[in-house]
C-alpha positions, 0 to 999 in steps of 0.5 A: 355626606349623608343626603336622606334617610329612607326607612322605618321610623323606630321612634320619634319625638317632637325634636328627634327621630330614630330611622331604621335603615337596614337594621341601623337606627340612625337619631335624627333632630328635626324642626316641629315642621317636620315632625307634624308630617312625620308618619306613625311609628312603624312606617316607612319614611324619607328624610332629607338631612343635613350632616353637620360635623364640627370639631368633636361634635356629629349630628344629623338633622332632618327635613320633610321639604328641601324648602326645610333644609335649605332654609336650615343652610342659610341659617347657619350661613349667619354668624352666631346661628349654630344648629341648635338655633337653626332648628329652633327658628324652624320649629318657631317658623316653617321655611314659608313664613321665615322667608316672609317675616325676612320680607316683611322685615318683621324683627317681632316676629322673628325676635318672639321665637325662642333663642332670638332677640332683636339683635339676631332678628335684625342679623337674620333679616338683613343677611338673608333679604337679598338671598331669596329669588323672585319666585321664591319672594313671590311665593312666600308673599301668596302663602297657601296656594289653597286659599283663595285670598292668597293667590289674589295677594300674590297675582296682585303684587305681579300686576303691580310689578307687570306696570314697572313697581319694584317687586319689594315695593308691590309687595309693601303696597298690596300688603297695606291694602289687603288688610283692609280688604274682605274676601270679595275684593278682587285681585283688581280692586286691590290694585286700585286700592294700591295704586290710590292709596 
C-alpha cells in the first residue's frame, strides 16, 4: 500500500500529477483542492494517497490534507460512490464544506455538483451524518479560523450546547440567527437571538 509521495513535481493538471520520486513518475488524479495547493513544476512536494486496486484497474489519488483523503474513504464507503465520484465531489467541495452541507443537510448543495443527483445527495448525507465526531462537527460549523464571524458561529453553538442544546439543534439555532446578523453581533447577542427566537 502506497501512503504518500515525497518528490519533484514533474507535471501537473487540474485532475492529475505526475510525481518524480527517485527517478519514477508515479501519475497521481487529485481533487481541484489539491491542485490549488500544489507548488510550481520542479518543486518538491508531499502527497498523501490512497492506493485504489479493483479488479484489473490500479490508481493512485492524491491529497494535500488527511482531512482530504479521509473525506476521500468515506466516500467510496457509500454504495454506488466509486473514485471517480469521489474525486469529483471533492473537486465540487473541499473536505470542510462537504461535512457542512452533510450537517446541514444540503441536498442542493451536494446534488449542484457535477455526477450527483438528488438521490446520491440524499445517500451521502444520510450514510455520512452520524460519521463525523463532535469536533469535527464543531469545525465544519466555524469554517475559517481567519474570519472572525466564523469563530463567533462556532463559540455560539458551544454555549448553546454548554446550557444542555443538542449539538445538532445549536447548530440549526445559531444558523437561523447568524444570517440576520452583521459583524458586530456579539457571540452573546447570537445566543440570545437564538434562545428568543
Amino acid at each position: 500500500m502506497i501512503t504518500f509521495l515525497d518528490g519533484l513535481i514533474d507535471s501537473k493538471q487540474p485532475a492529475c500529477v505526475v510525481i518524480n520520486v527517485g527517478g519514477i513518475g508515479y501519475e497521481v488524479l487529485i481533487p481541484l483542492s489539491t491542485f490549488d495547493q500544489l507548488p510550481h513544476e520542479g518543486a518538491q512536494t508531499r502527497l498523501l494517497t490512497h492506493h485504489h486496486v479493483k479488479e484489473d484497474i490500479e490508481a493512485l489519488y492524491g491529497f494535500a490534507t488527511d482531512a482530504e483523503r479521509s473525506m476521500f474513504r468515506l466516500l467510496l464507503s457509500i454504495s454506488k460512490i466509486g473514485p471517480k465520484i469521489a474525486l469529483s465531489i471533492l473537486s465540487g467541495l473541499n473536505a470542510r464544506e462537504l461535512k457542512r452541507a452533510v450537517i446541514d443537510g444540503d441536498r442542493k448543495r451536494l446534488s449542484s455538483i457535477n455526477g450527483v443527483g438528488p438521490k446520491m445527495a440524499e445517500r451521502i448525507i444520510v450514510e455520512l451524518k452520524d460519521k463525523f465526531s463532535e469536533g469535527e462537527t464543531l469545525e465544519a460549523v466555524a469554517g475559517d479560523e481567519n474570519n472572525p464571524a466564523d469563530v463567533r458561529i462556532r463559540d455560539a453553538v458551544l454555549a448553546l450546547v454548554a446550557l444542555g442544546y443538542k449539538q445538532a439543534d445549536a447548530i440549526k439555532m445559531i444558523n437561523a440567527v447568524s444570517e440576520k446578523s452583521d459583524p458586530s453581533t456579539t457571540v452573546e447577542d447570537l445566543v440570545r437571538l437564538a434562545l428568543t427566537s
